[in-house]
C-alpha positions in Angstrom: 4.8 14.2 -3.8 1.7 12.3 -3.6 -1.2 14.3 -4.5 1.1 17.0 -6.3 -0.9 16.8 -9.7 -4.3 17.2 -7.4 -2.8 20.1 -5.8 -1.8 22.0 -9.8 -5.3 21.1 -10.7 -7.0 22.7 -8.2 -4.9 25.8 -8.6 -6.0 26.0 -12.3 -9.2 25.6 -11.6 -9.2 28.6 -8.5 -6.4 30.9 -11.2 -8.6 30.1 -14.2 -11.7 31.2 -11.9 -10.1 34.2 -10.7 -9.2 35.4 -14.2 -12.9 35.1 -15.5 -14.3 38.4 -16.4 -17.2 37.8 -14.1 -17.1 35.8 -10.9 -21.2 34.3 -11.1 -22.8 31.3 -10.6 -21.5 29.9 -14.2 -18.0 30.2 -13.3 -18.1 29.0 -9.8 -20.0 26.4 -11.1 -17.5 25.2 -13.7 -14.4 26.0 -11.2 -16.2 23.7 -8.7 -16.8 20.4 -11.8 -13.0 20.9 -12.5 -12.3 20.6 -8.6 -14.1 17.7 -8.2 -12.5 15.4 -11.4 -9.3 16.4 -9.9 -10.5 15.1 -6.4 -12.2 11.7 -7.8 -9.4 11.4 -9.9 -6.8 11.0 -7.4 -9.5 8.3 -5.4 -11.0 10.6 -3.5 -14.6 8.8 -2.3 -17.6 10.4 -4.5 -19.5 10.9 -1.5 -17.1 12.6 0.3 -16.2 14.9 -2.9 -19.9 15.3 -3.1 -20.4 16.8 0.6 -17.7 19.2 -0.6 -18.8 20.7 -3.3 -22.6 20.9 -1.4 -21.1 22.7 1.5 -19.0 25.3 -0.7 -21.8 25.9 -3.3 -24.1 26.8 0.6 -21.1 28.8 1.7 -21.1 31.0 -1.2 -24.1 32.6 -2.4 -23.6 35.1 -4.7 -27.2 36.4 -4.2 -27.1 37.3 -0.8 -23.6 38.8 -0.8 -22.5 42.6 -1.2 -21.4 44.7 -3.9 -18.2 45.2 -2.1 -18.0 41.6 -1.1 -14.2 40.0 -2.7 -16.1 36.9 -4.4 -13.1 35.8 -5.6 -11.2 35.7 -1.9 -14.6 34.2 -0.9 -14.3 31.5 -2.7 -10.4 30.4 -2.1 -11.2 30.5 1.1 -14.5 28.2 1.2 -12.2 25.9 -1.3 -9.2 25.7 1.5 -11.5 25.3 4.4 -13.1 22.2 2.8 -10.0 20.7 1.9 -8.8 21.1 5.1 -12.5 19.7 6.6 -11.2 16.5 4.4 -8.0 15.5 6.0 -9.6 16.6 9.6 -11.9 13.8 10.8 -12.7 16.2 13.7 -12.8 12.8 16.2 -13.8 13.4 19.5 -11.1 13.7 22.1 -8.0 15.0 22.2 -5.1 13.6 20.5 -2.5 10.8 22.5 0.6 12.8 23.5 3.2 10.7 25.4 4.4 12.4 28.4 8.1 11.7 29.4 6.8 11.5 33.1 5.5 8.1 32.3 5.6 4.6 30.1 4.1 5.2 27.3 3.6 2.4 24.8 2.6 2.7 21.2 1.9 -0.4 18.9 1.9 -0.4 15.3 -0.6 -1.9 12.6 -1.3 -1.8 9.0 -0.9 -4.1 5.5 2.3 -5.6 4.8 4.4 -4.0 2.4 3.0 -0.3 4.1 5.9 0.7 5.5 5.6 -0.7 9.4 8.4 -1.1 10.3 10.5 2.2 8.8 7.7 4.0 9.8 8.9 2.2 13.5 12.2 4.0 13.4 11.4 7.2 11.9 8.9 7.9 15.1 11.2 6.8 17.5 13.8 9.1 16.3 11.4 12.1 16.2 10.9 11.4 19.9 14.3 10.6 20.7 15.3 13.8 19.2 13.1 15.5 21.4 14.5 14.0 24.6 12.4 11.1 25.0 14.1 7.5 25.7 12.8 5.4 23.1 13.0 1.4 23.0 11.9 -0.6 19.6 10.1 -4.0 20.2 10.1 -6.4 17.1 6.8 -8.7 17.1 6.5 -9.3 13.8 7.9 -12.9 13.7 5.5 -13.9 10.7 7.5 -11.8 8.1 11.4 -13.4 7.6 13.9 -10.6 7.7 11.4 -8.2 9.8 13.6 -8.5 13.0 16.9 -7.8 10.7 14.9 -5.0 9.2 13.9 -3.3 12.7 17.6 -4.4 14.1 19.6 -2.8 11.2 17.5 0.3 11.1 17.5 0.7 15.3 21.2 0.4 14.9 21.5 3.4 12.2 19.2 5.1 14.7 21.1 4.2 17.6 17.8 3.5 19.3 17.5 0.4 21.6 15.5 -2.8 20.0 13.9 -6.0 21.4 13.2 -8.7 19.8 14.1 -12.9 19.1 15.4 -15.0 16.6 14.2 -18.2 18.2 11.0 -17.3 19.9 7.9 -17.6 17.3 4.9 -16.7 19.1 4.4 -12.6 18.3 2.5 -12.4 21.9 5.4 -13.2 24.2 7.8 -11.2 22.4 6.0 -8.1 22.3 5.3 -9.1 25.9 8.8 -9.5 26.7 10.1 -6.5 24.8 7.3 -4.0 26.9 8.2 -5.6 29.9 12.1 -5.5 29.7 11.9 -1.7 28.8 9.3 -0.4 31.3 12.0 -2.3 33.7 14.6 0.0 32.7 12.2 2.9 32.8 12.2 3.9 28.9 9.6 6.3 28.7 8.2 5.4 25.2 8.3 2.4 23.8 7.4 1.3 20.0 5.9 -2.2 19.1 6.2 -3.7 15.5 3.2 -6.3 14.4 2.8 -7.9 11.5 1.6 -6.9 8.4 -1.7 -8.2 7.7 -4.8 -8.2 5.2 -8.2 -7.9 6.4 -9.1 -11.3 4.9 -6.5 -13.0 7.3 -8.3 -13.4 10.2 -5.6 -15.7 12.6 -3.1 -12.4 12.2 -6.5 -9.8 13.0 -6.5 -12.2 16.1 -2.8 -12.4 17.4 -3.0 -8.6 16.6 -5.9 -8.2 19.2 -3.7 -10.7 21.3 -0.7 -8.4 21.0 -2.6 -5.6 22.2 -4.1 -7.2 25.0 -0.6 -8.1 26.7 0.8 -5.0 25.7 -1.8 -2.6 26.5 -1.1 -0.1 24.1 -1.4 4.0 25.3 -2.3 4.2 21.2 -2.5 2.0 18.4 -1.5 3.6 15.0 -2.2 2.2 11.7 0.1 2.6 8.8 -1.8 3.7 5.2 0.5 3.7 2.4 -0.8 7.0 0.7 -0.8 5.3 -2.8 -2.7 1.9 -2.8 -5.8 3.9 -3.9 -9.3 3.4 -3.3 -8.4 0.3 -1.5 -7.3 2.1 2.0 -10.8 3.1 2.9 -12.4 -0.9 3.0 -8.8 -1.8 4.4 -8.6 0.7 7.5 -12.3 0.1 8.0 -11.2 -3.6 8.9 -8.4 -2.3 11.1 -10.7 0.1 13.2 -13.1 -2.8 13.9 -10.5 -5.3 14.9 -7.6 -3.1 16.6 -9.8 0.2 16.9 -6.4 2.7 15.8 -6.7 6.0 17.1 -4.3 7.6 14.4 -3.3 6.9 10.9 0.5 7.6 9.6 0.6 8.2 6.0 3.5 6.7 4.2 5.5 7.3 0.8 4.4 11.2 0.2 7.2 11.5 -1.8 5.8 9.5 -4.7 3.8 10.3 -7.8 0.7 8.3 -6.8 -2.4 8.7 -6.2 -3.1 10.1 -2.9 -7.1 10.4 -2.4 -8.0 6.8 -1.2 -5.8 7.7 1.9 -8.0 10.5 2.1 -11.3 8.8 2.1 -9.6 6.3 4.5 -9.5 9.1 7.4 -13.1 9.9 6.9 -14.0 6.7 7.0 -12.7 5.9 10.1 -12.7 9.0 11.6 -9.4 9.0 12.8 -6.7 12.0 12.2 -3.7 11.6 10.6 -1.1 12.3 13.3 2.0 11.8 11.2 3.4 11.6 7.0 6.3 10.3 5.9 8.3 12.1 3.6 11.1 9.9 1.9 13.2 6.8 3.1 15.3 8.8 5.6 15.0 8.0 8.9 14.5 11.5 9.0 11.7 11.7 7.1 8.6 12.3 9.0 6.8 15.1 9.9 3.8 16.0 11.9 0.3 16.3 10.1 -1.3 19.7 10.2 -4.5 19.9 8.0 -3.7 23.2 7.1 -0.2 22.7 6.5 -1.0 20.1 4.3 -3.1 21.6 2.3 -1.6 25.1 2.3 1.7 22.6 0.8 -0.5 20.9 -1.4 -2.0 24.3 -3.0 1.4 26.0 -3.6 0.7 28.6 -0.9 3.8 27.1 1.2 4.6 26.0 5.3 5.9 28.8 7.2 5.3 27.3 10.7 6.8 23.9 9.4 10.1 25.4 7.5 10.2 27.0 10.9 10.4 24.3 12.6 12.6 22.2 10.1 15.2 25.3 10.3 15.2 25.4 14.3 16.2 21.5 14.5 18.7 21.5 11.8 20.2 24.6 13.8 20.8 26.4 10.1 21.1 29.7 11.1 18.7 32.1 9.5 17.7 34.6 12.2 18.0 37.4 9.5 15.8 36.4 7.1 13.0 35.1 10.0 13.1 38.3 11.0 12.2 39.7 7.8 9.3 37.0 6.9 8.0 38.0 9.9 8.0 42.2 8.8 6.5 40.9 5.7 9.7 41.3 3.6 11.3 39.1 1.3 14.6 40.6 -0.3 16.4 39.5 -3.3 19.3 38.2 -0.6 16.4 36.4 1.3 15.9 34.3 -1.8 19.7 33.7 -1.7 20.0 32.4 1.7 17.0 30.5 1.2 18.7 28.8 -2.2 22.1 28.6 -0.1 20.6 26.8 2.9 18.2 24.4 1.1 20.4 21.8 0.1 21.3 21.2 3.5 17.9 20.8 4.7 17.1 17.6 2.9 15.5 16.7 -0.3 14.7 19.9 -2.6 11.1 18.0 -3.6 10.1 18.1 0.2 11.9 21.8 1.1 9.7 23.1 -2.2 6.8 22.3 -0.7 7.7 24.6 2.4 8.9 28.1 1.0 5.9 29.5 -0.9 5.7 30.3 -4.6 9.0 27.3 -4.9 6.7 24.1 -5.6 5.5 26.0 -8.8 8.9 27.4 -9.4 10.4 23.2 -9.6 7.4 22.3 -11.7 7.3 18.9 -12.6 10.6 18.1 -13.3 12.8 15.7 -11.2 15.2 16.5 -8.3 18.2 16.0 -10.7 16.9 19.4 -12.6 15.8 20.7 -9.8 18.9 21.0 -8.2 20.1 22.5 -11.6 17.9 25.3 -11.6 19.0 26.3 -8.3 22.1 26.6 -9.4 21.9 28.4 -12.0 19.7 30.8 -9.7 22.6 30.7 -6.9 25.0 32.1 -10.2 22.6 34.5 -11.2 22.6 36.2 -7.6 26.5 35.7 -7.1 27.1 37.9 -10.0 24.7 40.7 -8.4 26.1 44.0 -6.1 25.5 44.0 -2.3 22.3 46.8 -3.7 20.8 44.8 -5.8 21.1 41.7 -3.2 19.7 43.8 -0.3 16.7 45.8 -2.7 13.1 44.0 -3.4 14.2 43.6 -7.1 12.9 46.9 -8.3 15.9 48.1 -9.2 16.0 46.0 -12.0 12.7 47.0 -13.9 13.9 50.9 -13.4 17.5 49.9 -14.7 17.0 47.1 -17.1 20.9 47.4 -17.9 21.4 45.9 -14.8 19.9 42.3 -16.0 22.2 42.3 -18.7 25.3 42.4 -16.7 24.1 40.0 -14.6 23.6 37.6 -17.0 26.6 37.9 -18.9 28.5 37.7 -15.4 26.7 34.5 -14.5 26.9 32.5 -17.7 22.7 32.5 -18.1 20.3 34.3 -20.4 18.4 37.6 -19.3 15.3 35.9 -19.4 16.7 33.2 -16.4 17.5 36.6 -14.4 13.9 38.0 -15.5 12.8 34.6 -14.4 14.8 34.5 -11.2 13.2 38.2 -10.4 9.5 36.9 -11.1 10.0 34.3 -8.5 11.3 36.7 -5.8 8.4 39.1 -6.6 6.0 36.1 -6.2 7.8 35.0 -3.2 7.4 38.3 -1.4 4.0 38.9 -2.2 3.4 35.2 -0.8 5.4 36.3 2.3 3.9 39.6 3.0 0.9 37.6 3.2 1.8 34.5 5.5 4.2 36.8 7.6 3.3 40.5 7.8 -0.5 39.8 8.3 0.2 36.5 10.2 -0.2 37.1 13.7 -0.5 33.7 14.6 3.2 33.1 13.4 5.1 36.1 14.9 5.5 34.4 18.8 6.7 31.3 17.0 9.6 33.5 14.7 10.2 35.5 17.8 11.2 32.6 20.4 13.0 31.1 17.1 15.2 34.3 17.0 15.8 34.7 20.6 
């Protein structure tokens, strides 16, 4: 995803640190210069990368701390708070949340080429799935195609759309559109505007025109996540013109560089509310600051694969029960591995299940999905022990990896491999779920 190569520097930087002989000044200072190339690297404003390293370097004094103090948890934690600090804006108010007792209307803005109008469908599905009754209003009449685009993907949806082949003035469609579905009491409805540079000034002033007969609820801007250091000038013109309260990030899934979209948020002071993950209409998710950057650092989404397993109703009861004890079995692993593929793209799953975004490295989904294969063999040739034990029984019987492999078709090393993982997996979970109090009423209504 975007930003992956930011997140495996940062994690050399913080393992490298953590390996040092001695955790001083010296090696938080040179931890911290590695941090910040990454962060500058991937467009991240100097200023803002700046501030961060000031506050951590005033969070952590070594000189005023104790001789039992754990420097090195000190520090990961200072790192994961700033991070987080980035991708918050911390705005004032609380967030838009439509309310199905009402009409709530949401218009879209952003550059052309961002992802509008996708982004259009994906949202209304999310709400749609969660009971709302969602209409689509097509007001882009600038862009040829755009009401095909919105028609064809509303149909896939099976979501209701508005919008005219004939009539070319954006303001009395988006009117029309509002008005016909507040008529039939749709309790959310989505408006699509033209994509627009902030040079353009006749399309910054039918989008003001738009809003003024619609009288958006909330305005959200679209930031594709990989223009670069371009996003920040370009959502600065936004928020002066159509004053967005939220920004939806868009094509995560790439290999691009992610930080401008960062800066973009600081900027405006404006949270992220949404990120899309792929081109299914599926993927979208909501933006947590510290889900996103617990993803982006390897240490995984609990809450969010959560979440993900409740609405794809994959049954896993049994081994939410045992992330939530703080145990992570070999057989865990194997359900995990088993139910995965159903639960959408292995690249975005990865980034869910901690310890599994290192395990798929940087190879491509085509491998991936090979690797987990080869692991599913591995763990089809083990006994209902083995499957059910924490993978100790291994190191005390080291015949046992043998058979394995020769009953799977792999290599003793792929099953020593396979047993790493689990060990790293558990520790990961022990962590996030036995000591996580904050996520045991969320496994507990998941299991009842």
């Amino acid at each position: 995803m975007v930003l992956a190569d930011l997140g495996r520097r940062i994690n050399g930087a913080m393992a490298e640190f953590t390996r040092s002989n001695v955790a001083d000044e010296q090696a938080l200072d040179a931890m911290l210069k590695e941090v910040c190339m990454a962060l500058l690297e991937s467009d991240v404003n100097v200023k803002l990368v700046s501030r961060l390293r000031n506050n951590i370097k005033k969070k952590i004094n070594f000189k005023d701390q104790g001789v039992n103090v754990n420097r090195r948890r000190l520090v990961q934690k200072a790192i994961y708070d700033e991070l987080c600090g980035l991708v918050d804006p911390e705005s004032e108010g609380q967030q838009f949340k439509p309310s199905k007792n009402r009409c709530n209307v949401i218009m879209f803005v952003g550059l052309q080429g961002a992802g509008k109008t996708t982004s259009c469908t994906k949202l209304a599905l999310w709400y749609q799935r969660r009971g709302f009754k969602v209409g689509l209003v097509c007001a882009d009449t600038f862009r040829a195609g755009a009401f095909d685009q919105l028609k064809q993907n509303a149909t896939k949806a099976k979501i209701p759309y508005y919008g005219s082949y004939t009539e070319t003035d954006p303001v009395v469609v988006a009117a029309a559109g509002v008005a016909r579905f507040k008529q039939d009491r749709f309790n959310l409805i989505i408006v699509d505007t033209s994509g627009r540079h902030r040079q353009e000034t006749e399309l910054f002033a039918e989008m003001v025109q738009i809003s003024n007969a619609v009288k958006p609820d909330q305005t959200i801007m679209v930031l594709d996540a990989s223009i670069g250091q371009a996003a920040e000038s370009q959502s600065k013109a936004f928020k002066e013109s159509s004053d967005f309260g939220a920004i939806i990030l868009t094509k995560m899934d790439g290999h691009a560089k992610g930080g401008g979209a960062i800066s973009a948020v600081a900027a405006t002071n404006t949270p992220i509310v949404f990120i899309g993950t792929g081109e299914h209409i599926y993927d979208i998710e909501p933006f947590t600051p510290e889900q996103f950057i617990s993803k982006l650092l390897g240490m995984g989404d609990m809450k969010g694969l959560v979440d993900h397993v409740k609405h794809m109703n994959i049954d896993q009861k049994e081994t939410m029960k045992h992330i939530e004890q703080g145990i992570f079995t070999v057989r865990d692993l194997r359900e995990q591995m088993s139910n995965i593929m159903k639960m959408g793209p292995l690249s975005k799953m990865a980034g869910m299940i901690p310890g599994m975004s290192q395990l798929m490295g940087e190879v491509g989904e085509d491998e991936s999905n090979k690797r987990i294969k080869r692991m599913m063999y591995i763990m089809d040739s083990m006994t209902e022990k083995e499957l059910d034990s924490d993978g100790k029984i291994f190191v005390n019987e080291p015949s046992r990896m043998t058979r394995v492999a020769k009953g799977s078709g792999t290599s003793v090393r792929e099953v020593e491999d396979l047993l790493s993982q689990q060990r790293t997996m558990a520790r990961m979970v022990k962590q996030v779920g036995g000591g996580g109090k904050k996520l045991r009423p969320k496994m507990k209504r998941l299991r009842a």
